[in-house]
C-alpha positions as CSV (number, residue, x, y, z in Angstrom):
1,X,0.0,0.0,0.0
2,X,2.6,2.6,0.9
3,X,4.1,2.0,-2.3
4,X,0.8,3.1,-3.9
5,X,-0.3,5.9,-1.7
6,X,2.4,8.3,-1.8
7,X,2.4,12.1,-1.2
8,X,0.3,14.3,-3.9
9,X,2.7,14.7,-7.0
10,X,2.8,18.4,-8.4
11,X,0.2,17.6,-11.6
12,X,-3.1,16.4,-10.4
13,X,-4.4,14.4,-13.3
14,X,-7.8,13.0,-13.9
15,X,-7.5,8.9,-14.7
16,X,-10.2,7.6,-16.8
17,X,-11.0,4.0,-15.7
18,X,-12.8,1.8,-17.6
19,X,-14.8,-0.8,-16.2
20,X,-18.5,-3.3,-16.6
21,X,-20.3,-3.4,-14.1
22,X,-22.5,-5.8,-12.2
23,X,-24.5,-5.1,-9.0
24,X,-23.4,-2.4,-7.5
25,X,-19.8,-2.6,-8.6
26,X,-19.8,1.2,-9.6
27,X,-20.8,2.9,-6.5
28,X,-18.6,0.5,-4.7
29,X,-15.6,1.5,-7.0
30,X,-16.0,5.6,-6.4
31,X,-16.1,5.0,-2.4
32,X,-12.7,2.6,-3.1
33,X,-10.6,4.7,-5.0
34,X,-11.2,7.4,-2.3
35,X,-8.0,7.1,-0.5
36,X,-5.9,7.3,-3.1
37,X,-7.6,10.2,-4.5
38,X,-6.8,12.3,-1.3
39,X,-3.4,10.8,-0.9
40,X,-2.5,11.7,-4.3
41,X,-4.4,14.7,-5.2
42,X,-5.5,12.7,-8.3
43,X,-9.3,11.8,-9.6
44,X,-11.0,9.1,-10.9
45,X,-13.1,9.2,-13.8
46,X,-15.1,6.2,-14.8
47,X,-16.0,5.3,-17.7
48,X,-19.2,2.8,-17.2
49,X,-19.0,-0.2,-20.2
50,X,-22.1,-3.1,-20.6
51,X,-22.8,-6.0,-18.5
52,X,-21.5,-8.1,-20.9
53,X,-18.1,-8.7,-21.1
54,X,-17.9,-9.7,-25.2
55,X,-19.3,-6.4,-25.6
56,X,-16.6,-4.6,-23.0
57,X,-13.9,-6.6,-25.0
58,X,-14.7,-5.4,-28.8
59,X,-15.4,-2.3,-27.2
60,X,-12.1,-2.3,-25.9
61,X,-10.4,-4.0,-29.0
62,X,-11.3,-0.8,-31.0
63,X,-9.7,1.5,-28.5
64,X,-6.8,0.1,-28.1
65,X,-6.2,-0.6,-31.8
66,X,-6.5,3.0,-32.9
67,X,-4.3,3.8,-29.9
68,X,-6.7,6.0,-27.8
69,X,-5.2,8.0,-24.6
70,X,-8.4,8.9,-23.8
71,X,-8.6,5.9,-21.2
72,X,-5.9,5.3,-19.3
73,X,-6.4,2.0,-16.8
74,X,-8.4,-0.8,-17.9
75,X,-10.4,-3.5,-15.8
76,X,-9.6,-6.5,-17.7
77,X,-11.2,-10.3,-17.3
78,X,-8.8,-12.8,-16.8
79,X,-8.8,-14.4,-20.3
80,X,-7.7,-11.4,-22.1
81,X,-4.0,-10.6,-21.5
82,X,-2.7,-12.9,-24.4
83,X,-4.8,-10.8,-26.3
84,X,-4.4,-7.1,-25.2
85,X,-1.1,-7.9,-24.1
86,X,0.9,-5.5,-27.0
87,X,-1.1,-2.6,-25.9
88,X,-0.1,-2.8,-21.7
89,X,2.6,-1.8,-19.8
90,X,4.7,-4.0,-18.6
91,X,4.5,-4.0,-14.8
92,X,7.3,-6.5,-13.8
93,X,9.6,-4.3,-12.4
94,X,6.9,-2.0,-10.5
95,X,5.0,-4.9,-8.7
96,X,8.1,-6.9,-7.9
97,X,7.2,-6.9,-4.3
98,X,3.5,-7.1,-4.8
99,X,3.3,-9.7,-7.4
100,X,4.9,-12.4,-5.0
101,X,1.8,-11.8,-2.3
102,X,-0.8,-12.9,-5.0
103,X,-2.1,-16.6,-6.2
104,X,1.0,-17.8,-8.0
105,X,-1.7,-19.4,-10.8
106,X,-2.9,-15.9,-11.4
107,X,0.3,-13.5,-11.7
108,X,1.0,-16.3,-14.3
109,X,-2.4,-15.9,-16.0
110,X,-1.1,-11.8,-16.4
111,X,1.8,-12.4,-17.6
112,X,2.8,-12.8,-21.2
113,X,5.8,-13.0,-23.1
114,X,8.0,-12.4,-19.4
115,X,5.9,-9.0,-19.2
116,X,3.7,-9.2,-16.7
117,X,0.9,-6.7,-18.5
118,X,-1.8,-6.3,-15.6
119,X,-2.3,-6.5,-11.9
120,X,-4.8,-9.1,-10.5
121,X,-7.6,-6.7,-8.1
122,X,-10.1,-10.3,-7.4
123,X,-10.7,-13.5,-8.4
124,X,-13.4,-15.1,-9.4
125,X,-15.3,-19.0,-9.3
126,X,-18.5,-19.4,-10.0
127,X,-21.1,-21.7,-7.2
128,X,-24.4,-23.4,-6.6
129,X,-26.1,-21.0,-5.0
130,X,-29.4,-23.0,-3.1
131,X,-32.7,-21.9,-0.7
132,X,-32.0,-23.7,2.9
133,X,-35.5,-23.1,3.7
134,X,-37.4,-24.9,0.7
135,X,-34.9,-27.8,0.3
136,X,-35.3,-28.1,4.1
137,X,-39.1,-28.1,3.9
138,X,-38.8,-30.4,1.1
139,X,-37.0,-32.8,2.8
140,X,-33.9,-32.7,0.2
141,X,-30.0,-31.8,0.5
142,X,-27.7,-29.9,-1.7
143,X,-27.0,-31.7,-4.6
144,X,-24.0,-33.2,-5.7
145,X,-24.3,-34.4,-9.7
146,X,-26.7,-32.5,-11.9
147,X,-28.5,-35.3,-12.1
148,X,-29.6,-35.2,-8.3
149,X,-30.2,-31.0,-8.8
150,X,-32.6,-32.0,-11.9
151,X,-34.3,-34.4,-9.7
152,X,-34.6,-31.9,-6.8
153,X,-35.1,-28.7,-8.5
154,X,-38.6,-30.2,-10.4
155,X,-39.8,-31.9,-7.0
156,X,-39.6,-28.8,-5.1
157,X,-41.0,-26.5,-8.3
158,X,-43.8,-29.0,-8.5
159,X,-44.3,-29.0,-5.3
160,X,-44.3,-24.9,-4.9
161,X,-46.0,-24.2,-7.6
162,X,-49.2,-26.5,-6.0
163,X,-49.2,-24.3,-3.3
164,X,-49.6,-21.3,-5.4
165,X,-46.3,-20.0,-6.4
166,X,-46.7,-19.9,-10.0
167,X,-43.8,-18.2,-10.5
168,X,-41.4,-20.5,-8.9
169,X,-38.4,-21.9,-11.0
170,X,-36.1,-24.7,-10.4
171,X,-32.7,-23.3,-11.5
172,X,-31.4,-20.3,-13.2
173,X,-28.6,-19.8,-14.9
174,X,-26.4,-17.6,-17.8
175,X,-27.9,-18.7,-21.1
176,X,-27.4,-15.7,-23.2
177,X,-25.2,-16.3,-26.8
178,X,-22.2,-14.6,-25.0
179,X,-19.0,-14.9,-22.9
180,X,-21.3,-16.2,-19.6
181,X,-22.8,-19.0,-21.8
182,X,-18.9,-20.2,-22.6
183,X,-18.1,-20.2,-18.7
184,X,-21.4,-22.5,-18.1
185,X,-21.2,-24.7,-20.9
186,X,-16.9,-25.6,-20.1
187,X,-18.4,-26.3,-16.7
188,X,-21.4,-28.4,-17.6
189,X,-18.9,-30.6,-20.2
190,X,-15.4,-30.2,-17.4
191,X,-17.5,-32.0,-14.7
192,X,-18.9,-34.6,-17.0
193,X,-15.2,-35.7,-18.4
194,X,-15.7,-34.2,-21.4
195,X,-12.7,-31.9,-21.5
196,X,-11.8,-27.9,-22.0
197,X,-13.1,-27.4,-25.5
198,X,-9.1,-26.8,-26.2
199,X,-6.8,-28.7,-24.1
200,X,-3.2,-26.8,-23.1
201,X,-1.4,-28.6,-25.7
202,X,-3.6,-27.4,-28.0
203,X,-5.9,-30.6,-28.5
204,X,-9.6,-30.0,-29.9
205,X,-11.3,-31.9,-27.3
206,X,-14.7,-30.5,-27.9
207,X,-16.3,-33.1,-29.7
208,X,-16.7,-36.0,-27.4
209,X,-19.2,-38.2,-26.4
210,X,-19.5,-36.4,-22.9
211,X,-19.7,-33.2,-23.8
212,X,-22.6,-34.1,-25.9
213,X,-24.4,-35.6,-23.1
214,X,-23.9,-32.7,-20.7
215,X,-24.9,-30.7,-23.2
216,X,-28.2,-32.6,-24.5
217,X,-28.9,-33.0,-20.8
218,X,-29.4,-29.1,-20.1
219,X,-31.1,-28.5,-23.4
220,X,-33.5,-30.7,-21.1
221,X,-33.8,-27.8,-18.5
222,X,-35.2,-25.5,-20.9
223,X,-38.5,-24.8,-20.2
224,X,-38.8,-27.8,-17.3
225,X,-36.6,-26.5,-14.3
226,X,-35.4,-23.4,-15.9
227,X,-37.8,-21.1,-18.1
228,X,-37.6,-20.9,-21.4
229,X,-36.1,-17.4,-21.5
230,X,-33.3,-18.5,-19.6
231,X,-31.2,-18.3,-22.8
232,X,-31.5,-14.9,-22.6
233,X,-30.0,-14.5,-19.3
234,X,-27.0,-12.9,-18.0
235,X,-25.3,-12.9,-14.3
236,X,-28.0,-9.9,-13.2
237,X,-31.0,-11.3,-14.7
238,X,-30.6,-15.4,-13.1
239,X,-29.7,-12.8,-9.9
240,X,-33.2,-10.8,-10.5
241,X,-34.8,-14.1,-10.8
242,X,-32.9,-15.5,-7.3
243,X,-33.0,-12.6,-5.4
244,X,-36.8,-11.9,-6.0
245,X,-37.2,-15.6,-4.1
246,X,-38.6,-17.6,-7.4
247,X,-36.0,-20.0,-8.3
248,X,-34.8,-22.6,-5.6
249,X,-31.5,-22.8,-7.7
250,X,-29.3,-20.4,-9.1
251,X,-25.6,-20.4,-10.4
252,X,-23.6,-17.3,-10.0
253,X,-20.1,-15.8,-9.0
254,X,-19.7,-14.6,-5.5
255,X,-20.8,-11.0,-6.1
256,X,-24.4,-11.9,-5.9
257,X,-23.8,-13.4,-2.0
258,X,-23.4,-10.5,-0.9
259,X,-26.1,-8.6,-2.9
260,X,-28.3,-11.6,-1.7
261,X,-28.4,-10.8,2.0
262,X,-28.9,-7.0,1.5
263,X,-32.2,-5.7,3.3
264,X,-34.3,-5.4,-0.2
265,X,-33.3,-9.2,-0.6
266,X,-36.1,-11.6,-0.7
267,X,-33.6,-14.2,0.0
268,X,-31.7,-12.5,3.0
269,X,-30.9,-15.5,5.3
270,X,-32.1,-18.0,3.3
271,X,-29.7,-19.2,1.0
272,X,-26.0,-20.9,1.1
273,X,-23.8,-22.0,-1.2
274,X,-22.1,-25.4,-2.6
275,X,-19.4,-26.0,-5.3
276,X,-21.2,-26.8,-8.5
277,X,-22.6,-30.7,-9.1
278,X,-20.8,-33.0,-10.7
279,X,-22.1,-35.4,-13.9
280,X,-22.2,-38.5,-16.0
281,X,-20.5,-40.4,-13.7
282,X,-18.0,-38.1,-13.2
283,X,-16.6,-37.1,-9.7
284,X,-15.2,-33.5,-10.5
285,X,-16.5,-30.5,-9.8
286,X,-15.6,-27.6,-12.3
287,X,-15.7,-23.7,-12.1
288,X,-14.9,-21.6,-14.3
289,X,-12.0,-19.7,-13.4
290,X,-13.0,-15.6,-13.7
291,X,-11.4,-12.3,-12.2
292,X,-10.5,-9.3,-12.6
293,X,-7.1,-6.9,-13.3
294,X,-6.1,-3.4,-14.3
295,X,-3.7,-3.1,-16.9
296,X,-2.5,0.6,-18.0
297,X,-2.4,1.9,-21.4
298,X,0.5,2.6,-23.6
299,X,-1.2,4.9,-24.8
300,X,-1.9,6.6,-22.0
301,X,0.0,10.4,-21.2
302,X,-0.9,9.7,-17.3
303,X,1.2,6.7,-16.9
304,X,2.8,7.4,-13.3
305,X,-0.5,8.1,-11.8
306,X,-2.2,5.1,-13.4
307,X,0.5,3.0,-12.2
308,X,0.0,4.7,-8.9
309,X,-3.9,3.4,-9.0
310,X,-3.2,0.1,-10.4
311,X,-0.8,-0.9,-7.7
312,X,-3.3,0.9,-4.8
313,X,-6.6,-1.4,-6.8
314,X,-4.1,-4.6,-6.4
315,X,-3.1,-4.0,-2.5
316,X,-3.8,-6.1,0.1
317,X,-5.8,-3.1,2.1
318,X,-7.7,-2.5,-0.9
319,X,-8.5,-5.9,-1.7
320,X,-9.8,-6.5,1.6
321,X,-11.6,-3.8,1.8
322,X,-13.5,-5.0,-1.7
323,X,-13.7,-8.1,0.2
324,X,-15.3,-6.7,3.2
325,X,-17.9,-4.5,1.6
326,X,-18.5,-6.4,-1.8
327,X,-17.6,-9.7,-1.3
328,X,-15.1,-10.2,-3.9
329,X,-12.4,-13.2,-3.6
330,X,-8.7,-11.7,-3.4
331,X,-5.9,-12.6,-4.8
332,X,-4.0,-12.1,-2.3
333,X,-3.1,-15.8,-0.5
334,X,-2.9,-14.3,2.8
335,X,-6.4,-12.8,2.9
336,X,-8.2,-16.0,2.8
337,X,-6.5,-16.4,6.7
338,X,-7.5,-12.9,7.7
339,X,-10.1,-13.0,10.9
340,X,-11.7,-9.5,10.1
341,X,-12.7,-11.0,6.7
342,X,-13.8,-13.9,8.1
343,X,-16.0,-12.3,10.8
344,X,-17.4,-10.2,8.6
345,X,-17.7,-12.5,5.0
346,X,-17.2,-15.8,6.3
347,X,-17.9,-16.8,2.4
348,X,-14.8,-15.8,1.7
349,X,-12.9,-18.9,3.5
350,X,-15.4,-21.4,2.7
351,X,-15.0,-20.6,-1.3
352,X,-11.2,-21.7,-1.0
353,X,-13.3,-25.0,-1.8
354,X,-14.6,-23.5,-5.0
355,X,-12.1,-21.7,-6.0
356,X,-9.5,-25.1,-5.8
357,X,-11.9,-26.6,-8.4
358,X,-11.1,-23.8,-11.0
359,X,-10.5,-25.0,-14.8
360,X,-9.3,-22.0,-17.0
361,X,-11.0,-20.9,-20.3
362,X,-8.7,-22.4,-22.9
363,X,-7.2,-18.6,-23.3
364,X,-3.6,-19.6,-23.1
365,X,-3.5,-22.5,-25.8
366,X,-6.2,-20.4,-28.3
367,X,-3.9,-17.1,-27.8
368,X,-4.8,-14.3,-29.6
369,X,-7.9,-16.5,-31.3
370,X,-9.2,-17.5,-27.8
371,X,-12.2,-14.4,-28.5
372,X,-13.0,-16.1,-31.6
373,X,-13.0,-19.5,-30.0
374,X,-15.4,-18.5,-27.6
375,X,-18.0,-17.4,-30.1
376,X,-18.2,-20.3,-32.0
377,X,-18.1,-22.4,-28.9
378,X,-21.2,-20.7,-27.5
379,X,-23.1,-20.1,-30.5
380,X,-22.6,-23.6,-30.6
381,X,-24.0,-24.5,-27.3
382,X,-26.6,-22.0,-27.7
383,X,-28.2,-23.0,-31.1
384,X,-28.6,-26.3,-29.0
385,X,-30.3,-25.1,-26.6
386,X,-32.6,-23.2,-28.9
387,X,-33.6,-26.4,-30.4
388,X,-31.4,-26.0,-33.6
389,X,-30.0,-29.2,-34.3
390,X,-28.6,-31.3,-31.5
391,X,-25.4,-31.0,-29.8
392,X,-23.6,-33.9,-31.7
393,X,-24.6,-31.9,-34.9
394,X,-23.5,-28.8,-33.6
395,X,-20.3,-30.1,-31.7
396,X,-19.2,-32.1,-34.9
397,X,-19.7,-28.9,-36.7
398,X,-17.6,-26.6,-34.1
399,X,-14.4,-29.2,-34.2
400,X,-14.8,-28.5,-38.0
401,X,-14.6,-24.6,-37.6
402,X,-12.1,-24.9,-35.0
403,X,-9.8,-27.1,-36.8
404,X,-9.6,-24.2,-39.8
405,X,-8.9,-21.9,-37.2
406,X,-6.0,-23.7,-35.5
407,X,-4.9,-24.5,-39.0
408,X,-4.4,-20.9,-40.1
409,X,-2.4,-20.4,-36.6
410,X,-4.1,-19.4,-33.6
């Protein structure tokens, strides 16, 4: 932190920051950066992007191709360094004694080429996020393979539903043709055997005989446990649907726990989380590994103070606060012991569980094609859903377009 927060330099510049958004992520982000503006004499500008993060990243694509200096830090998912990685400075030497506190797995994940190109500011796995109260009422557990939350998401609908809640659903999830839908679908196929759509050698694994049948067996949720507009859901509307007390099942990332148990929550206290089922026989769990970093452009003419921010947004005080008032996971290994943030988010330690069953998004083997990979993957998936052809169709057809793709150098 103190290498951060140091006296107010002689310019005071205004940083834009550039950032999506979920919950309440913004008004969170002005009361963060607070500090720093004081210490500094410094300001924050942000610079609000979609909910969806395919749109944040051709949005950001065409910025940082025609060289803009208009922004000057970026919030950046953790699949998109090999990609963006040309247009970042290289933060090696500046975070040499902060780099060494964070998850090992992650400063790698930021690094490219020996350059480590942005800062990790939280992490990110995905859960099984259930109501205590109905499945207690219902007589059922938490379940552990999707076949048992199938089971026990239509028992308890039905059963709801009888006594009047019409509006009751059994799970909700990210459906939508976009990044979210890619994150879902590796975990539905991961934790049936079926692979990581690209292996790290570079294998396409895609089109196997499991992930077909984890994907033909949540085109069978369509309109049964989940409804039917389900695929065109993102994180904040399967949240709207939870958090409003009408589905009994939802999967999210830990941003929503948080927003869950807030006093306009029809959920407050009634909910817990598990790590996401397992299938087909299977015995692994899979999450998606997520997160999120600040890189600082090249292009920016406000590099010192953007550092400056960057290396404050990636502190352990700063990431704990996050963690205290929003309930993000930090990178920082030491956190997950700390007693405040487990008084306050005892989450936090418990998703250490989730968070060791992590597979990445094949973004290092795909490089600078892993955006393009992701599309056809989830259009893929999603036509499936949709009812348009089935998923040995549509995964036969994917391996075809990927193999071009790999062929012509990815």
């Amino acid at each position: 932190m103190a290498a951060a927060l140091s006296a107010p330099m002689a310019q005071a510049d205004e940083i834009f920051y550039v950032s999506g958004a979920v919950g309440n992520a913004i008004e969170n982000f002005r009361v963060l950066v607070k500090p720093w503006e004081e210490a500094t004499g410094h300001t924050v500008t942000i610079v609000p992007m979609p909910a969806s993060t395919s749109d944040q990243f051709g949005q950001y694509r065409l910025w940082l191709a025609a060289g803009t200096g208009d922004i000057d830090l970026y919030q950046t998912d953790v699949i998109w360094a090999p990609q963006l990685a040309d247009h970042f400075v290289d933060m090696t030497e500046l975070a040499k004694d902060l780099a060494p506190q964070h998850f090992p797995s992650i400063i790698e994940s930021q690094t490219v080429n020996g350059k480590l190109v942005a800062l990790p500011i939280f992490t990110d796995a995905p859960a099984l996020y259930y109501r205590k109260d109905l499945l207690e009422k219902h007589g059922a557990t938490p379940p552990k393979t999707w076949e048992d939350l199938t089971a026990t998401a239509q028992m308890i609908q039905d059963a709801e539903r009888a006594e009047g809640k019409a509006d009751l659903w059994g799970y909700v999830w990210q459906g939508n043709a976009y990044e979210g839908l890619t994150c879902n679908a590796l975990e539905w196929i991961a934790s049936f055997g079926g692979g990581q759509i690209v292996e790290p050698d570079g294998t396409i694994s895609v089109n196997n005989e499991k992930a077909i049948a984890a994907i033909d067996t949540v085109a069978g949720w369509v309109g049964t446990i989940s409804p039917g507009g389900v695929l065109s859901y993102q994180e904040e509307e399967a949240r709207g649907v939870w958090q409003t007390g009408n589905a009994v099942f939802m999967r999210n990332w830990p941003y929503a726990y948080a927003l869950g148990n807030g006093d306009d929550s029809a959920v407050k206290g009634l909910f817990d989380v598990v790590p996401l089922p397992t299938g087909g026989g299977n015995d692994t769990s899979a999450a998606t590994l997520g997160g999120w970093n600040v890189a600082v452009s090249k292009y920016s003419t406000k590099q010192e103070a953007a550092t400056s921010l960057a290396l404050f947004l990636a502190g352990a005080e700063t990431q704990k606060r996050r963690a205290l008032t929003e309930g993000n996971l930090p990178t920082i290994v030491s956190l997950y012991d700390d007693a405040e943030i487990a008084a306050a988010q005892p989450i936090i330690p418990r998703w250490k569980d989730v968070f060791l069953q992590a597979v990445p998004r094949p973004s290092a083997p795909t490089k600078g094609k892993y955006n393009e990979v992701s599309t056809k993957f989830w259009s893929a998936v999603h036509s499936t859903l949709s009812g348009n052809s089935s998923a040995a169709e549509n995964l036969e057809l994917l391996e075809l377009d990927l193999d071009d793709m790999k062929g012509s150098g990815w």
